[in-house]
OpenMM code with the backbone's topology and positions (N, CA, C; nanometers):
from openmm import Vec3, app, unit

residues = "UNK UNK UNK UNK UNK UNK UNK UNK UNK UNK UNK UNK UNK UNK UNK UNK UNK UNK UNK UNK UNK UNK UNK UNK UNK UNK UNK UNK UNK UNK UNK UNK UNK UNK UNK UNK UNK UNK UNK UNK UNK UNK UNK UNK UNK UNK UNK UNK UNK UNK UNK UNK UNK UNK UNK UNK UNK UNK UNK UNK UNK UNK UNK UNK UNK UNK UNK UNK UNK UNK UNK UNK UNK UNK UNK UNK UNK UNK UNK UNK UNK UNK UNK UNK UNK UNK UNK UNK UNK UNK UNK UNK UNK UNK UNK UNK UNK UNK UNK UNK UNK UNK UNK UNK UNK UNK UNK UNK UNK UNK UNK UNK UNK UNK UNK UNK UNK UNK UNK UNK UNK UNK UNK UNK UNK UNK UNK UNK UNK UNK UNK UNK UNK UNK UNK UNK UNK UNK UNK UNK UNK UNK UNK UNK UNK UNK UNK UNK UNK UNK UNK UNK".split()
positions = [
    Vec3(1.8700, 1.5000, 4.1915),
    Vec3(1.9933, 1.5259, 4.1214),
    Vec3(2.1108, 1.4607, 4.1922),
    Vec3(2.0502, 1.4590, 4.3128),
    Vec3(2.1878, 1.3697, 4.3779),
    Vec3(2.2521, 1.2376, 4.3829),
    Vec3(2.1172, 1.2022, 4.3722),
    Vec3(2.1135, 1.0391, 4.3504),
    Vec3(2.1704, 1.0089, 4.1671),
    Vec3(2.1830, 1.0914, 4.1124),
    Vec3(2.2132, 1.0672, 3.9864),
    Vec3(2.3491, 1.0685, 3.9916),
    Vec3(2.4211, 1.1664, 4.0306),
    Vec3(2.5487, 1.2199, 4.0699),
    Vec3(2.6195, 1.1428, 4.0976),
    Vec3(2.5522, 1.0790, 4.2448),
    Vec3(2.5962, 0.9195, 4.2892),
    Vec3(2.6173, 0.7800, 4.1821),
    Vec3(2.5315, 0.7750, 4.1268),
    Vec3(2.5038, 0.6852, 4.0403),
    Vec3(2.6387, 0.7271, 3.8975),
    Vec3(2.6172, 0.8082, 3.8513),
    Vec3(2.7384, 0.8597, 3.7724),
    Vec3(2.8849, 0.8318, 3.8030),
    Vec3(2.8926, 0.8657, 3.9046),
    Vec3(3.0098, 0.8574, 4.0258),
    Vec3(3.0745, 0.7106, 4.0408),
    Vec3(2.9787, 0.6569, 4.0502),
    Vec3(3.0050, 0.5091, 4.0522),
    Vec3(3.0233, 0.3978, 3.9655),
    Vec3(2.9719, 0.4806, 3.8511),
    Vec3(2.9813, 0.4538, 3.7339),
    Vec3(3.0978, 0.4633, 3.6841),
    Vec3(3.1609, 0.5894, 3.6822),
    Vec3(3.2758, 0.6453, 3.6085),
    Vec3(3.4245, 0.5491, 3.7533),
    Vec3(3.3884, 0.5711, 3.8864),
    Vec3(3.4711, 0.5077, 3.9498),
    Vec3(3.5420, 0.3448, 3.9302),
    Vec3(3.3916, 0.2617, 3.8569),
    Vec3(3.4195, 0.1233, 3.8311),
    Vec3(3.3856, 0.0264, 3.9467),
    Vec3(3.3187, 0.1150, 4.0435),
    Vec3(3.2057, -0.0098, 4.1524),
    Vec3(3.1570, -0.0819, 4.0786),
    Vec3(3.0927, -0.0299, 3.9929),
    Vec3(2.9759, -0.1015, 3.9730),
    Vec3(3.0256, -0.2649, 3.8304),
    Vec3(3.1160, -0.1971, 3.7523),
    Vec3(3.2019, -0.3188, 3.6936),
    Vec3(3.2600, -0.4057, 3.7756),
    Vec3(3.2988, -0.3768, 3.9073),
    Vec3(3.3131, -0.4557, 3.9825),
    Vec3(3.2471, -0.5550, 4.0213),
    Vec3(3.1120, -0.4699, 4.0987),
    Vec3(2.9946, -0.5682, 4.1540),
    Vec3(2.9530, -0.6543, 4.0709),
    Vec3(2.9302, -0.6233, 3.9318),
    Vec3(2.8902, -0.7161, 3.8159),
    Vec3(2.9558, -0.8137, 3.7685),
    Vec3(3.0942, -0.7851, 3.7563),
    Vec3(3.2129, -0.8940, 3.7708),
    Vec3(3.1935, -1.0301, 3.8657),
    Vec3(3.2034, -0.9617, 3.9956),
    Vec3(3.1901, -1.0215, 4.0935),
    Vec3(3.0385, -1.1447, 4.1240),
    Vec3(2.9603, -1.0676, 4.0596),
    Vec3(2.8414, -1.1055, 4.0868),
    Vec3(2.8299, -1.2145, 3.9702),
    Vec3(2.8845, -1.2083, 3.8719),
    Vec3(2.8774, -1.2674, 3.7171),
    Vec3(2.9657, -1.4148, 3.7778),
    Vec3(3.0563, -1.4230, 3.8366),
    Vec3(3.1897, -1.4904, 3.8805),
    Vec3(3.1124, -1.5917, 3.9919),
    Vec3(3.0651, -1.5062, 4.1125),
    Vec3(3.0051, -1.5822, 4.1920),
    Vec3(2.8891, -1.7309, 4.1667),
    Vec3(2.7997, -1.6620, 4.0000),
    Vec3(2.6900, -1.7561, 3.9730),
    Vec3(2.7292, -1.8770, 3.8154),
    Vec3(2.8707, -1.8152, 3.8500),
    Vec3(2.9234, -1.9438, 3.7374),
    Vec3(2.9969, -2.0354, 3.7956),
    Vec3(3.0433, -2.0143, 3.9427),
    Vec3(3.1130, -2.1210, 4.0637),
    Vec3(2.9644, -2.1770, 4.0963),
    Vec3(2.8478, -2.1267, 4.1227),
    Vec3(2.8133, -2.1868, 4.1900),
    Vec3(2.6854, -2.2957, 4.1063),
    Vec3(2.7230, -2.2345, 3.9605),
    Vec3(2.6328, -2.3705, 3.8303),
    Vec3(2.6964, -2.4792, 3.8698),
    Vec3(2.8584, -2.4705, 3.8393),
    Vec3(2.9334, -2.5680, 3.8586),
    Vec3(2.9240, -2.6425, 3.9209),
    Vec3(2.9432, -2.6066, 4.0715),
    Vec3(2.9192, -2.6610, 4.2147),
    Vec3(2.7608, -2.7596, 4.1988),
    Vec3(2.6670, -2.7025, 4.1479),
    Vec3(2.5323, -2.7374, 4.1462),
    Vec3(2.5145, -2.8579, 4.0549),
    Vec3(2.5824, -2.8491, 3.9543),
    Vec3(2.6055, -2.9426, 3.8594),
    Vec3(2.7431, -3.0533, 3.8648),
    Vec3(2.8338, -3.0493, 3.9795),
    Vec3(2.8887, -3.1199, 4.0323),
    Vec3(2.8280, -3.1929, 4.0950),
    Vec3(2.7567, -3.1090, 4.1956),
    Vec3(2.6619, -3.2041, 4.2833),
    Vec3(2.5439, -3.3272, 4.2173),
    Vec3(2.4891, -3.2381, 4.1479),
    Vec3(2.3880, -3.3671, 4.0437),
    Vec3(2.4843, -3.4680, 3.9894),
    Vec3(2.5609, -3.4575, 3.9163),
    Vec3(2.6640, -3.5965, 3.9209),
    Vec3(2.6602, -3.6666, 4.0109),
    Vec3(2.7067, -3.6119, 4.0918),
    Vec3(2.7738, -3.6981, 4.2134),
    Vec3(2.5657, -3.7331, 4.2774),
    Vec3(2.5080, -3.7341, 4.2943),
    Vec3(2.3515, -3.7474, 4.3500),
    Vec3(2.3330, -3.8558, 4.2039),
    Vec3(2.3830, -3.9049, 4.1165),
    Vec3(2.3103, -3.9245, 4.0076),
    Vec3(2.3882, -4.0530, 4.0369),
    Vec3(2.5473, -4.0355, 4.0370),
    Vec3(2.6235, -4.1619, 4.0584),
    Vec3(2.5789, -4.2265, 4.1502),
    Vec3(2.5093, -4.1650, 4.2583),
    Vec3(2.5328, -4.2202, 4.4438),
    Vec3(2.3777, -4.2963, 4.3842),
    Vec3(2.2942, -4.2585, 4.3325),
    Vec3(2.1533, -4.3281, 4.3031),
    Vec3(2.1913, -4.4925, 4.2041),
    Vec3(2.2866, -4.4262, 4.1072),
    Vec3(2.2966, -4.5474, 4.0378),
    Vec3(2.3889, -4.6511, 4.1091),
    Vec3(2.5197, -4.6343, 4.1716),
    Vec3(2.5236, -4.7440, 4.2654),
    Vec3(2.4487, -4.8158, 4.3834),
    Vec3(2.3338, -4.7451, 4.4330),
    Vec3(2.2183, -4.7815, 4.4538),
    Vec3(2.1819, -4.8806, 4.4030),
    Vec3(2.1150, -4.8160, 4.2729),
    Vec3(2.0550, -4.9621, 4.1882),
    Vec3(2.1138, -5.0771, 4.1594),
    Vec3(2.2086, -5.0274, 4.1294),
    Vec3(2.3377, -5.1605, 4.1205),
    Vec3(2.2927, -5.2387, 4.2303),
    Vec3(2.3900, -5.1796, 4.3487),
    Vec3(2.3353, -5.2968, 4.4870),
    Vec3(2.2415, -5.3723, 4.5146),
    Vec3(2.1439, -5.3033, 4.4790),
    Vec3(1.9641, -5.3521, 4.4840),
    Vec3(1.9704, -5.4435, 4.3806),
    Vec3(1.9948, -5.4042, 4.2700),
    Vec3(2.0041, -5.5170, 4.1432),
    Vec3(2.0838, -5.6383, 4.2077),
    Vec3(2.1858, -5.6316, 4.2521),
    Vec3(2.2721, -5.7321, 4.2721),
    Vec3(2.2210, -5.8347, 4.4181),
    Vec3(2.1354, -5.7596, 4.4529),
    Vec3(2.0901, -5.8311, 4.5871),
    Vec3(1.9874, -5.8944, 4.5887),
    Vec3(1.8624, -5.8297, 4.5221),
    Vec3(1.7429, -5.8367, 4.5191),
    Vec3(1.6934, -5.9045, 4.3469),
    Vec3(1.7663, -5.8593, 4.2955),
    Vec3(1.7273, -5.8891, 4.1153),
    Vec3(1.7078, -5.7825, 4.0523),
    Vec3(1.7230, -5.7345, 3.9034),
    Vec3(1.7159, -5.6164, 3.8512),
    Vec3(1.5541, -5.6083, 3.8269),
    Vec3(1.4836, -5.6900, 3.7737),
    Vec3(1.3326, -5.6484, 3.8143),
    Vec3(1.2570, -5.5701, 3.9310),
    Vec3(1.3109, -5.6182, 4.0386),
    Vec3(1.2738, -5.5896, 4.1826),
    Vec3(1.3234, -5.4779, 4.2204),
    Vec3(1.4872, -5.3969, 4.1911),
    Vec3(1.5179, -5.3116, 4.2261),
    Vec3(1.4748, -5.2116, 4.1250),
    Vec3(1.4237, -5.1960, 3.9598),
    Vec3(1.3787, -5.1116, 3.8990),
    Vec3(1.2233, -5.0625, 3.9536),
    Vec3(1.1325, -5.1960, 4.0141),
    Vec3(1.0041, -5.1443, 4.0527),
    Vec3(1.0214, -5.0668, 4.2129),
    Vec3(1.1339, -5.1298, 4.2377),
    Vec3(1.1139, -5.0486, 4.4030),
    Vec3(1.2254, -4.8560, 4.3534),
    Vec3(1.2877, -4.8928, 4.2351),
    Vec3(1.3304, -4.7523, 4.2549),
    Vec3(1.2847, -4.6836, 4.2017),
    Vec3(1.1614, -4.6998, 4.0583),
    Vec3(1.0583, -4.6334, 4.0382),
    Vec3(0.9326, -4.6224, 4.1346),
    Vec3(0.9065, -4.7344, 4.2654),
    Vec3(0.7932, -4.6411, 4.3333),
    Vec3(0.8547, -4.5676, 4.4292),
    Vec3(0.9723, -4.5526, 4.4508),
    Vec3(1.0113, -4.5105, 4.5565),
    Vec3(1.0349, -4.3330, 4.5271),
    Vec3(1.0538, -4.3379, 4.4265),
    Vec3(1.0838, -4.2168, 4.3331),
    Vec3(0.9025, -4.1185, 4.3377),
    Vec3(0.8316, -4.2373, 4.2821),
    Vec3(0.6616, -4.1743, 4.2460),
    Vec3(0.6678, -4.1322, 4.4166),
    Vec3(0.6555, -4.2176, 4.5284),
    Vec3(0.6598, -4.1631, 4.6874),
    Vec3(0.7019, -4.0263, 4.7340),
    Vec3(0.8241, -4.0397, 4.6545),
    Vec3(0.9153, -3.8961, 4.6941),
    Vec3(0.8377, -3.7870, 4.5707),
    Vec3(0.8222, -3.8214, 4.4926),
    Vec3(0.7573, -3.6581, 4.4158),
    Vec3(0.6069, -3.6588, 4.4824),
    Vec3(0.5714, -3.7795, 4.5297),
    Vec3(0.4514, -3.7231, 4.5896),
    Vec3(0.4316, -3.6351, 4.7068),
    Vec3(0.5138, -3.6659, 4.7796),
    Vec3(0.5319, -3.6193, 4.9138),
    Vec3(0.5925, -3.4355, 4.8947),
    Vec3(0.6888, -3.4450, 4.8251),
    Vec3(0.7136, -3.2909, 4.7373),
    Vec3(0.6317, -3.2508, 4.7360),
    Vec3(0.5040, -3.2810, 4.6541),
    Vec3(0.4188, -3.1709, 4.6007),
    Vec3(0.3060, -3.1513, 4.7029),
    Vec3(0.2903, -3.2806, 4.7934),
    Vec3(0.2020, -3.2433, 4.9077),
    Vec3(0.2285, -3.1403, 4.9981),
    Vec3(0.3691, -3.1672, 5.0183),
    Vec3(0.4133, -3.0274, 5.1713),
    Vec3(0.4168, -2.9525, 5.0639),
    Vec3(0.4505, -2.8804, 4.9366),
    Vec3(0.4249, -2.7682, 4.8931),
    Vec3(0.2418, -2.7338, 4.8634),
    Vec3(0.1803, -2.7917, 4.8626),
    Vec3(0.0519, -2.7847, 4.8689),
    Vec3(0.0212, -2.7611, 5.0247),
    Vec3(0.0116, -2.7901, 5.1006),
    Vec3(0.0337, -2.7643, 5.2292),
    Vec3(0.0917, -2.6201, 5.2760),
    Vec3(0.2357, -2.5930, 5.2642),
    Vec3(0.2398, -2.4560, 5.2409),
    Vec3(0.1855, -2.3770, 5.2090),
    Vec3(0.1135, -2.3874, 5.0813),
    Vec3(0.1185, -2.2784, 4.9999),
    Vec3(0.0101, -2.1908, 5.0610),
    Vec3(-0.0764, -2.1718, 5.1742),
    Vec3(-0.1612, -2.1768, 5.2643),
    Vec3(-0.0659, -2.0194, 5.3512),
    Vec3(0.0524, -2.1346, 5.3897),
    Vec3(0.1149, -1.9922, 5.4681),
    Vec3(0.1623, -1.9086, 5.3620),
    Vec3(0.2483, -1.9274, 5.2416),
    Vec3(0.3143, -1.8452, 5.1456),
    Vec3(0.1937, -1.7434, 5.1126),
    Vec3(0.0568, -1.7709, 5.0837),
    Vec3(-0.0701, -1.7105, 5.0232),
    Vec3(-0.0532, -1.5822, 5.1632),
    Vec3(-0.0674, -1.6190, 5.2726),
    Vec3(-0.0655, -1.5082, 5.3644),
    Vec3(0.0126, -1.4279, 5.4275),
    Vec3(0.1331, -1.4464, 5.3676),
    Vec3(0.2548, -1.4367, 5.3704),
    Vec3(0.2772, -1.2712, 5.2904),
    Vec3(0.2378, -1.3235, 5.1806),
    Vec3(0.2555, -1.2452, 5.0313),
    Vec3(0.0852, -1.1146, 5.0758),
    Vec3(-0.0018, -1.1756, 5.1348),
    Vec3(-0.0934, -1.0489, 5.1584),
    Vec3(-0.0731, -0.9710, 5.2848),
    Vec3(0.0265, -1.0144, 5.3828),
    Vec3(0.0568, -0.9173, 5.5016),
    Vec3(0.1638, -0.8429, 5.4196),
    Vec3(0.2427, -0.8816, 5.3468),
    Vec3(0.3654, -0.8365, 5.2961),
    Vec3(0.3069, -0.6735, 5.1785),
    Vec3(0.1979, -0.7512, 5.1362),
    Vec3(0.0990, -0.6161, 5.0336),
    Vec3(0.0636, -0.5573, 5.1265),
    Vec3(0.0247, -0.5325, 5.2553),
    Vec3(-0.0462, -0.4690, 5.2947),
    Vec3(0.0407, -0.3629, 5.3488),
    Vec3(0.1417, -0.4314, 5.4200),
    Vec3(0.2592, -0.3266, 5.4589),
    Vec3(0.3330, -0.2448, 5.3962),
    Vec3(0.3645, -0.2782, 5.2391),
    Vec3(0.3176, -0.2000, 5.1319),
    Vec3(0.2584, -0.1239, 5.1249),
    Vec3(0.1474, -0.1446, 5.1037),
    Vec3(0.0190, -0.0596, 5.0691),
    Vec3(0.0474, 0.0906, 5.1709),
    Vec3(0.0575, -0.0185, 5.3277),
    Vec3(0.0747, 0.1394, 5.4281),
    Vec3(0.1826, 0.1893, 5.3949),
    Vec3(0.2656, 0.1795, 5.3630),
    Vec3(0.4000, 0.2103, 5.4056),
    Vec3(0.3825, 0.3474, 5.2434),
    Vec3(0.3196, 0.2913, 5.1606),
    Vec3(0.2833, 0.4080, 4.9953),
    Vec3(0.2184, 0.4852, 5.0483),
    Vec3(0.0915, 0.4677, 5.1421),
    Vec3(-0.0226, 0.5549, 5.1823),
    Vec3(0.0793, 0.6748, 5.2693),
    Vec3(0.1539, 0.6074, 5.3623),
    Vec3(0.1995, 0.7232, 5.4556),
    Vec3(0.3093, 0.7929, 5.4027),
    Vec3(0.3538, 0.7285, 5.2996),
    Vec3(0.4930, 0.8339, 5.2390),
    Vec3(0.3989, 0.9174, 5.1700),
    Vec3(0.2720, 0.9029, 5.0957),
    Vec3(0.2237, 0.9975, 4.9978),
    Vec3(0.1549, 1.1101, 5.0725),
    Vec3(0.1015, 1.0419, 5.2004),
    Vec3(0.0428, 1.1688, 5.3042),
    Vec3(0.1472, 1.2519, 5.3634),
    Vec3(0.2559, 1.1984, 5.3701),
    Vec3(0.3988, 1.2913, 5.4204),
    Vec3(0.4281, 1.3579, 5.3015),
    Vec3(0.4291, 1.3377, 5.1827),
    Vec3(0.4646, 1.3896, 5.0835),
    Vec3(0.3793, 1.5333, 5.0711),
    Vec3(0.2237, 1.5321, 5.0566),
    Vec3(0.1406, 1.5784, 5.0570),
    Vec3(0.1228, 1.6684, 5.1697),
    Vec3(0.1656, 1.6440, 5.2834),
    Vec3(0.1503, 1.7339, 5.3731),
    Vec3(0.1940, 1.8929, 5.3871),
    Vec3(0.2747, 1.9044, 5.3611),
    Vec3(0.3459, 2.0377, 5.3141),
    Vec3(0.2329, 2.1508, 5.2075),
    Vec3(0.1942, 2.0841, 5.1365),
    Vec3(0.1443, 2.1443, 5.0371),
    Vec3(-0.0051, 2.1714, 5.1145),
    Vec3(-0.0468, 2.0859, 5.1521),
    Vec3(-0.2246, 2.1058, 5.2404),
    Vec3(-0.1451, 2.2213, 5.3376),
    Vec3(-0.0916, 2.2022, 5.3915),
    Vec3(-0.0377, 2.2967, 5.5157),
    Vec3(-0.0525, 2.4291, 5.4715),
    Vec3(-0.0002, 2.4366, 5.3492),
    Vec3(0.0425, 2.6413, 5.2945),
    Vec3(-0.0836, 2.6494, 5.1976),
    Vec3(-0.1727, 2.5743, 5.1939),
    Vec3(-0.2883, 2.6209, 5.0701),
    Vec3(-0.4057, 2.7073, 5.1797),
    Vec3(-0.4804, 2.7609, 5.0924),
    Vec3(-0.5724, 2.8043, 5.1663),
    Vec3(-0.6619, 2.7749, 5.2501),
    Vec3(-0.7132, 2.6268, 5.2618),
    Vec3(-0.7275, 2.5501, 5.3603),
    Vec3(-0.6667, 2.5019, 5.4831),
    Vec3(-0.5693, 2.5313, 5.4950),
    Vec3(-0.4474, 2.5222, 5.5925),
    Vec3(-0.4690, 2.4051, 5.6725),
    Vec3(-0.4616, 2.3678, 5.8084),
    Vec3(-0.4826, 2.2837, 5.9060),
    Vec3(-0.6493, 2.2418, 5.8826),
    Vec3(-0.7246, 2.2484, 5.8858),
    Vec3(-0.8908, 2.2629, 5.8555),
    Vec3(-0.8345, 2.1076, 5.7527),
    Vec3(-0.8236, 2.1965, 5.6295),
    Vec3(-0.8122, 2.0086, 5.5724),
    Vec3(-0.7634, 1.8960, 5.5801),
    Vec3(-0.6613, 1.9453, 5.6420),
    Vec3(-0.5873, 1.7771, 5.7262),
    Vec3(-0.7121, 1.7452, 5.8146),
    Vec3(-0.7405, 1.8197, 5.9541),
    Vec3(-0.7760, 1.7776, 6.0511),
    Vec3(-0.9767, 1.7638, 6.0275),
    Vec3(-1.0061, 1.8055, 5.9345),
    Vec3(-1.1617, 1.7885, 5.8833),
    Vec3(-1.1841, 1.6413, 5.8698),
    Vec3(-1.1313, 1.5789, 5.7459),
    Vec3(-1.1287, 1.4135, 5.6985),
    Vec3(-1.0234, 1.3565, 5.8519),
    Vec3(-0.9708, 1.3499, 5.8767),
    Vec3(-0.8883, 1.3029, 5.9908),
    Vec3(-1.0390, 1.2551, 6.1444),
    Vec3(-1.0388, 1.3876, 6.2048),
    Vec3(-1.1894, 1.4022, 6.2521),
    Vec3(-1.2732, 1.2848, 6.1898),
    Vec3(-1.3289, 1.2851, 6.0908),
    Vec3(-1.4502, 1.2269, 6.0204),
    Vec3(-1.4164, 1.1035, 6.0604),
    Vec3(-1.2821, 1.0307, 6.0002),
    Vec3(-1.2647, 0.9063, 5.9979),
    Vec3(-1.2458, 0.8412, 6.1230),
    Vec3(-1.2147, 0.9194, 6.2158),
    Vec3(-1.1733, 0.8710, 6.3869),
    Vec3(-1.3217, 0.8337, 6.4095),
    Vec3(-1.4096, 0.9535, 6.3771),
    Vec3(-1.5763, 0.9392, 6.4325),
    Vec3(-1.6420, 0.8240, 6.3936),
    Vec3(-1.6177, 0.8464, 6.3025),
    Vec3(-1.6824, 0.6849, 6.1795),
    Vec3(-1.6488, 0.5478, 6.2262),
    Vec3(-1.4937, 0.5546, 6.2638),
    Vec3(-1.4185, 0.4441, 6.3233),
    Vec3(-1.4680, 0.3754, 6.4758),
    Vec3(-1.5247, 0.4990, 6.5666),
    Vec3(-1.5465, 0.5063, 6.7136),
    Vec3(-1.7081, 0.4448, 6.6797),
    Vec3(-1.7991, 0.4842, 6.5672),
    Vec3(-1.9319, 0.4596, 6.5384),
    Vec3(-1.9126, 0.3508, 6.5255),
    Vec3(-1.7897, 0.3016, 6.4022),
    Vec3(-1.8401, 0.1427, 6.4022),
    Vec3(-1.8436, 0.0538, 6.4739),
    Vec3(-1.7716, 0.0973, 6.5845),
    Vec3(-1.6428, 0.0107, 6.6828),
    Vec3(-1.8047, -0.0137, 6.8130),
    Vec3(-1.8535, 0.0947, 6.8198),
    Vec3(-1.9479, 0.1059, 6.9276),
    Vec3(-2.1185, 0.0123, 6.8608),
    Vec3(-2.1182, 0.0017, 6.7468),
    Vec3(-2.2450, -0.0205, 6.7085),
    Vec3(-2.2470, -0.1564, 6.7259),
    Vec3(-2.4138, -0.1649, 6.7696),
    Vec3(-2.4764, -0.3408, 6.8315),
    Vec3(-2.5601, -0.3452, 6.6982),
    Vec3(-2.4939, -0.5003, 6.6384),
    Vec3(-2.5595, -0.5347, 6.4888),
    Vec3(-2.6930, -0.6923, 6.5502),
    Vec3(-2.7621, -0.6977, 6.4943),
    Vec3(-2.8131, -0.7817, 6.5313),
    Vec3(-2.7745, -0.9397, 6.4516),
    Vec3(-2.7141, -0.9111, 6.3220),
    Vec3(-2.6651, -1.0368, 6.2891),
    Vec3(-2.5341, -1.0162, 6.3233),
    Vec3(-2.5131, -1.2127, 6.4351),
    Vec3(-2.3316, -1.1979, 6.4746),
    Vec3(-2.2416, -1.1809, 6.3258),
    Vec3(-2.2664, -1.2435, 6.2177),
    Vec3(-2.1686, -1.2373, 6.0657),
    Vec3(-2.1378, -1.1312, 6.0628),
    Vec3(-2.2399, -0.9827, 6.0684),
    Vec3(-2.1822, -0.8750, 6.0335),
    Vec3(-2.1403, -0.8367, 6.1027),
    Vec3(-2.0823, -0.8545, 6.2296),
    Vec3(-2.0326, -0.7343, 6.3528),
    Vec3(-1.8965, -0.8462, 6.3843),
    Vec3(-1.8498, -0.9532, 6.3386),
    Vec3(-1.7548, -1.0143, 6.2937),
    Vec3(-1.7438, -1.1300, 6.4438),
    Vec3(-1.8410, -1.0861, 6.5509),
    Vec3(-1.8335, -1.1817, 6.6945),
    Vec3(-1.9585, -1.2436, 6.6719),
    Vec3(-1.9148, -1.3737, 6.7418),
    Vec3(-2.0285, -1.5078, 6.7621),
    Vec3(-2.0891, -1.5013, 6.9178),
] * unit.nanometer
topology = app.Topology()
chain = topology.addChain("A")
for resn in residues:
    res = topology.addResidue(resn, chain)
    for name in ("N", "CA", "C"):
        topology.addAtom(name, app.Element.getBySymbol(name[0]), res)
């Protein structure tokens, strides 16, 4: 209820028309800016060609500024291919910390309630127990194939 309150609050105060204002304002300077810039990257390429044309011949400077162009998108898509290696493991440490971070709010959540039921301490510390034992079993056991025991 509080968090609503807040939210209401801020509502009726005009933060939040603000932030949206603000935020609305900020990403129409910065199309501009972005699309200033491509002009100006578009002009700076075509006096390029010009020069090249004027130096070299316009045949010669269209094939060198079309392979030079195929070079550069190639090279793009290689280092992002290359990456994408770390981003892939990136994005599964990032789930996983997740994952814990849901598991232990829902066992904190949950705790209270195991605590006052008729099972009291016994059911926390029963499965708790089990899984330490299980954990210490696996940790201790000699497998005879190295693949499954994860050492060479």
């Amino acid at each position: 209820m509080g968090m609503l309150a807040t939210l209401i609050s801020g509502l009726a105060s005009g933060e939040t028309v603000a932030a949206v204002h603000r935020a609305r304002t900020a990403a129409i300077v910065y199309v501009i800016a972005i699309a200033a810039a491509l002009c100006g990257l578009g002009f700076l390429v075509g006096a390029a060609y010009i020069w090249t044309a004027m130096r070299y011949g316009s045949l010669a400077a269209a094939l060198g500024f079309g392979a030079g162009f195929l070079v550069l998108a190639g090279l793009i898509l290689l280092i992002y291919r290359i990456s994408a290696g770390s981003r892939a493991r990136r994005r599964a440490q990032r789930r996983n910390a997740d994952m814990k971070a849901i598991g232990v709010t829902a066992a904190l959540a949950v705790l209270p309630s195991l605590l006052k039921g008729k099972g009291g301490l016994g059911a926390i510390l029963g499965p708790a127990v089990a899984l330490a034992a299980y954990a210490i079993y696996r940790e201790n056991v000699k497998s005879d194939d190295p693949d499954e025991s994860g050492r060479t």
